[in-house]
C-alpha positions as CSV (number, residue, x, y, z in Angstrom):
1,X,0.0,0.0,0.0
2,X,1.0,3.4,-0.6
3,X,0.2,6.6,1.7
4,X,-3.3,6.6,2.6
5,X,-5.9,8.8,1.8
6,X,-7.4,11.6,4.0
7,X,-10.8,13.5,3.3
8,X,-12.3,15.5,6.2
9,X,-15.7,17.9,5.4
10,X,-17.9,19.9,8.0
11,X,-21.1,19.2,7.5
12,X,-24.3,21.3,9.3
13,X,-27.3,18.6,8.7
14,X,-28.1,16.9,11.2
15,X,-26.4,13.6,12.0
16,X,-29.5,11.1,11.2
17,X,-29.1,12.6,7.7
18,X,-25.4,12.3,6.7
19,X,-25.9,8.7,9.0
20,X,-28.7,8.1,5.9
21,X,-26.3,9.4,2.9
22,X,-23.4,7.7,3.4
23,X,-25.0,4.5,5.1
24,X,-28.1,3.7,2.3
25,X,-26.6,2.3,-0.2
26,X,-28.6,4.3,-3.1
27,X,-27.8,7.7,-1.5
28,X,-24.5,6.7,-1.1
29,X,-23.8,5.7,-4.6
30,X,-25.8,8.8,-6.1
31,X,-23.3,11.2,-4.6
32,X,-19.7,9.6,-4.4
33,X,-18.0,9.5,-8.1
34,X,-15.7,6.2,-7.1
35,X,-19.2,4.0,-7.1
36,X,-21.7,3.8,-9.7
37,X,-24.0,1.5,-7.4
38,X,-24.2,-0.8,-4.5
39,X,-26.1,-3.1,-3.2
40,X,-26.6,-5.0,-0.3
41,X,-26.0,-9.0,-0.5
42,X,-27.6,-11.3,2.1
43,X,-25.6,-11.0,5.0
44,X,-25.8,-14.2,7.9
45,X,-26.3,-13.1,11.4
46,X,-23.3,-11.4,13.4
47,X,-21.3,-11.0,10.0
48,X,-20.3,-7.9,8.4
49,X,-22.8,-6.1,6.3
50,X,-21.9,-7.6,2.7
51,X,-22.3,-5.4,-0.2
52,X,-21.4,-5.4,-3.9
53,X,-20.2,-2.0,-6.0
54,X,-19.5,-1.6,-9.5
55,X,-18.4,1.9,-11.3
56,X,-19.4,2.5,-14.8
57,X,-16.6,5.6,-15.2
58,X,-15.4,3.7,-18.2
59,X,-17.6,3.1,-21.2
60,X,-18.4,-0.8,-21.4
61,X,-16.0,-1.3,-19.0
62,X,-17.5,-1.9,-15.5
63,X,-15.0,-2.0,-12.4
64,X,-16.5,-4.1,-9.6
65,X,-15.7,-5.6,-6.4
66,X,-17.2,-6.8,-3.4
67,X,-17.1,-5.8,0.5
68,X,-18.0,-5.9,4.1
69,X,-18.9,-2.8,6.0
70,X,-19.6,-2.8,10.0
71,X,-21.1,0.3,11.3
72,X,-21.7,1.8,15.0
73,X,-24.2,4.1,14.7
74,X,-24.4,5.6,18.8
75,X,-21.3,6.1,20.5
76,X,-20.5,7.4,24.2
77,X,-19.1,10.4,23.0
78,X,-21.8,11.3,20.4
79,X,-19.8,10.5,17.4
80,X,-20.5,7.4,14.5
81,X,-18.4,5.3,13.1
82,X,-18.1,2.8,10.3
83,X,-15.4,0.6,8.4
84,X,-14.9,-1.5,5.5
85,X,-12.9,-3.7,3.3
86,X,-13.2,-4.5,0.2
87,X,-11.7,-6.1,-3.1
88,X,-12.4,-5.4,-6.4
89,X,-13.0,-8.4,-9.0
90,X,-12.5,-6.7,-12.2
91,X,-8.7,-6.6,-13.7
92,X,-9.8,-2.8,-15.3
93,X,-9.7,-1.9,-11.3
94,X,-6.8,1.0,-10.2
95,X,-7.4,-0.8,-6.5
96,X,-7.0,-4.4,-6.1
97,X,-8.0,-4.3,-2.7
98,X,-8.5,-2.1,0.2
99,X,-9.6,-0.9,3.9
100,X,-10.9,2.5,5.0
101,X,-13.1,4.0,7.9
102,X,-15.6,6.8,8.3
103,X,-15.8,8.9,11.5
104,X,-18.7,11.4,12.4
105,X,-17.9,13.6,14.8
106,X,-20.2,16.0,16.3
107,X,-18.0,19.2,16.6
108,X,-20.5,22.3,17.7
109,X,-23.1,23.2,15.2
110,X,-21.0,21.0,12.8
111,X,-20.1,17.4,12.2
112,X,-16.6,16.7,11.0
113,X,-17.2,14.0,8.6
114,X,-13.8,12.1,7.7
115,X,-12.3,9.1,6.3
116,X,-9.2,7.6,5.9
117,X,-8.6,4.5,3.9
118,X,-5.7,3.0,2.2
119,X,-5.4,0.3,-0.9
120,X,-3.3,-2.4,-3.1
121,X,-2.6,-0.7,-6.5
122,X,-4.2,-2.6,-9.5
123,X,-3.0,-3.1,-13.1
124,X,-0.9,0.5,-12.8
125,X,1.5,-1.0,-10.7
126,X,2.4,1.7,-7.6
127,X,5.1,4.3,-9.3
128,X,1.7,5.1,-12.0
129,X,-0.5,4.9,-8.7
130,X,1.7,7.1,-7.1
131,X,2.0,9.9,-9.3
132,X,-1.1,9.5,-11.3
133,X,-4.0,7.3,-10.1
134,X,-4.1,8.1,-6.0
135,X,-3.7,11.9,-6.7
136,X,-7.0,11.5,-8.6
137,X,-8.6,8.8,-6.7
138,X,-8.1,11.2,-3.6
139,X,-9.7,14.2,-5.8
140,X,-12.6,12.2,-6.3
141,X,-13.2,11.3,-2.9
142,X,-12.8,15.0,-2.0
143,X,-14.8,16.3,-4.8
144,X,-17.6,14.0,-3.6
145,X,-17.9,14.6,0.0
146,X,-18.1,18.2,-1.3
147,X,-20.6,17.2,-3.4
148,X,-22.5,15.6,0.1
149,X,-22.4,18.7,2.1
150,X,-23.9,20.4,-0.5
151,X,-26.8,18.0,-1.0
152,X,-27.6,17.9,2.9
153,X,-26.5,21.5,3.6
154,X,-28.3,23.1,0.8
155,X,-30.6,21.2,-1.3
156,X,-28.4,21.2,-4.0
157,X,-29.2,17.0,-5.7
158,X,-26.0,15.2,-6.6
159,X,-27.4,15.4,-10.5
160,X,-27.4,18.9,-10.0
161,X,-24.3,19.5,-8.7
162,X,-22.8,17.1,-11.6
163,X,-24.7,19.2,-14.3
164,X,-23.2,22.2,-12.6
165,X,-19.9,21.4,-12.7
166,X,-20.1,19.6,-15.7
167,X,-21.7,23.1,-17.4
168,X,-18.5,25.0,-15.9
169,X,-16.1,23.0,-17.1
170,X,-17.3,23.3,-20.7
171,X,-17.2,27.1,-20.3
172,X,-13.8,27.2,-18.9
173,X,-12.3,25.3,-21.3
174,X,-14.4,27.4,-24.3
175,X,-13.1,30.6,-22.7
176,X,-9.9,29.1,-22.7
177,X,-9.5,27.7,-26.0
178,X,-11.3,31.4,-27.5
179,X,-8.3,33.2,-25.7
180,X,-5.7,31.3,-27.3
181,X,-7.5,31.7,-30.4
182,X,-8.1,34.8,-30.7
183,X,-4.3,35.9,-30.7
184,X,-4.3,36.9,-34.2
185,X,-7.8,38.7,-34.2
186,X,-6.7,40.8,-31.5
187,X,-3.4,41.3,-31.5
188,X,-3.2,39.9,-28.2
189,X,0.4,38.5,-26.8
190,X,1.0,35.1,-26.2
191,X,1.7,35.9,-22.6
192,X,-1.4,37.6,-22.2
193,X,-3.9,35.0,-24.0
194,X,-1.8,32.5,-21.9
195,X,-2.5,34.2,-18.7
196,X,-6.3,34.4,-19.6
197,X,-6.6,31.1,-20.8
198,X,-4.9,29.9,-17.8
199,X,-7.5,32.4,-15.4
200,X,-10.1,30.5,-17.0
201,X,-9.4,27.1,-15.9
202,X,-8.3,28.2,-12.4
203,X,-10.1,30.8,-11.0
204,X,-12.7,29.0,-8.1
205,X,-15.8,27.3,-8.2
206,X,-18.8,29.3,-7.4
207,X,-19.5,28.4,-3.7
208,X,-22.5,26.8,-5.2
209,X,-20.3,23.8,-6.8
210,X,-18.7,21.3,-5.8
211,X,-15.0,22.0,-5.4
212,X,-12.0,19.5,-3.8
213,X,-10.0,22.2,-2.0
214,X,-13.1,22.6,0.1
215,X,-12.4,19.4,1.9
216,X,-9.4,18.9,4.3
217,X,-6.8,16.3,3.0
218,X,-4.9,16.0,6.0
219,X,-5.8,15.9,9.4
220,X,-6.0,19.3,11.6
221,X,-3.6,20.4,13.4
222,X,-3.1,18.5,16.6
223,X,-4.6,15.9,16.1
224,X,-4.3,12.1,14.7
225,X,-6.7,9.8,13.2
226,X,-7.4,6.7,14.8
227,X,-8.7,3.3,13.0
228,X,-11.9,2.7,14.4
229,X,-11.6,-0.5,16.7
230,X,-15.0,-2.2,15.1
231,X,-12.6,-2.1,12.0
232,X,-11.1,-5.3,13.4
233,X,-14.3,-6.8,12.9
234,X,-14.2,-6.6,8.9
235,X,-11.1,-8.6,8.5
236,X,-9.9,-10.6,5.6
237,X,-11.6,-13.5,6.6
238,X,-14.8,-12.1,6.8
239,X,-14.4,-10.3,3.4
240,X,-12.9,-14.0,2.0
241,X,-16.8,-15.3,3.1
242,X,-18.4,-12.5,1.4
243,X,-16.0,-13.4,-2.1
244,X,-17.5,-16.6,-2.0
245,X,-21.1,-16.0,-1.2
246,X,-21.1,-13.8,-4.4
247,X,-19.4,-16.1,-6.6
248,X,-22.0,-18.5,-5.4
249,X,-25.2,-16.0,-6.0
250,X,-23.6,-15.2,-9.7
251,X,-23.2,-18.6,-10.4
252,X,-26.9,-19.6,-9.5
253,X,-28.2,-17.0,-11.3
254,X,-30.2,-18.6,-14.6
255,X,-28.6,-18.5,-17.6
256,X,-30.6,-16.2,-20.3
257,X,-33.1,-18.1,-22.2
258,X,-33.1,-17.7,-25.8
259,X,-36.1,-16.9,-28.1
260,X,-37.4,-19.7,-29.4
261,X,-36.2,-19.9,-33.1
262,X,-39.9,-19.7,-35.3
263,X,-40.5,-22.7,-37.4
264,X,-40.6,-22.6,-41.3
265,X,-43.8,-22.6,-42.8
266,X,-44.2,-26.1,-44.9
267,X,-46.8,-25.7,-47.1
């Protein structure tokens, strides 16, 4: 594993909510880009909750994977907690496999709403994971708790903020590519259409829009984040169970039946 990945957000809604957002696996998956879906598998008694995800990012290329989550919803202290682990079985996966937590702490009118997880590279290999594929998976994560605290905080859907930020990008990079066009029309210097191309792809989000830099990606001052100790309750082992109860399920589903091929007409 490489260095694990920290994403911390405030968030003012109340705690059942964000409990509800990051716990039902619909709302979950509606609002955090690294999951396209999930759904619950059955899950024997006393186990980890078993779950399966897949992510559509790619075009006809799904990644998916399976995992265990294990959540304490009322602590002493007022705070949540949850943890997972999971492994992916798709070779177009970045993460092989990989463990993380959540932590909900009640901070004032706030709750500080973290995670920190860590993973196995996948078919990159870790120099391309380091330098490439964990800077962007850790920008995703960030993006989407953004993304979160908008929805609960104000109203704002995940599809909306998507559209949003979608609709920005294609105007920065319009204004962008216009400034660098528009040298010869006029008369502008390179340095100055570079400079406005360049303001056009950096200047910040409206506050209205999700944006990364938002989020913490290290922990406060002071302070040092802790693996949850239910975490120890979704080990390997467990997660080895869940593997096989959904290679069972996929192998008992029926196999499609065909049309039934019409007859020719003998006269």
């Amino acid at each position: 594993m490489g260095r694990g990945i920290y994403v911390e957000a405030r968030v003012a809604a109340p705690m059942d909510r964000l409990w509800h957002a990051t716990q039902d696996p619909d709302a979950h998956a509606s609002w955090d880009l690294r999951f396209s879906s999930i759904t619950h598998l059955p899950t024997p008694e006393g186990e980890p909750r078993r779950f399966r995800y897949d992510n559509r990012t790619v075009p006809f290329a799904p990644m998916t994977g399976v995992g265990i989550s294990r959540g304490e919803r009322h602590r002493p202290d007022g705070s949540c907690t949850s943890a997972l682990r999971f492994s992916a079985d798709s070779s177009l996966s970045p993460i092989a496999s990989g463990d993380g937590y959540w932590r909900y702490v009640p901070d004032g009118a706030e709750i500080r709403f973290l995670t920190g997880y860590d993973y196995v590279p996948g078919w990159q290999g870790p120099t391309l994971d380091r330098v490439l594929v964990r800077p962007v998976i850790g920008w995703m994560t960030a993006w989407s708790f953004d993304r979160l605290r908008l929805w609960l905080d104000h109203g704002i859907s995940p599809a909306t903020s998507l559209r949003r930020t979608v609709t920005l990008w294609a105007a920065r990079l319009t204004l962008a590519a216009v400034a660098v066009l528009a040298v010869p029309f006029l008369r502008l210097s390179p340095a100055v259409a570079a400079a406005l191309a360049l303001a056009a792809l950096v200047v910040p989000s409206p506050v209205l829009v999700p944006r990364a830099r938002r989020c913490l990606r290290r922990p406060p001052t002071g302070t040092r984040p802790t693996t949850p100790k239910i975490a120890r309750d979704v080990d390997e082992a467990a997660l080895d169970r869940a593997r096989g109860q959904a290679q069972d399920l996929t192998s008992e589903s029926p196999a499609p039946v065909s049309p039934p091929v019409p007859q020719e007409h003998i006269p």
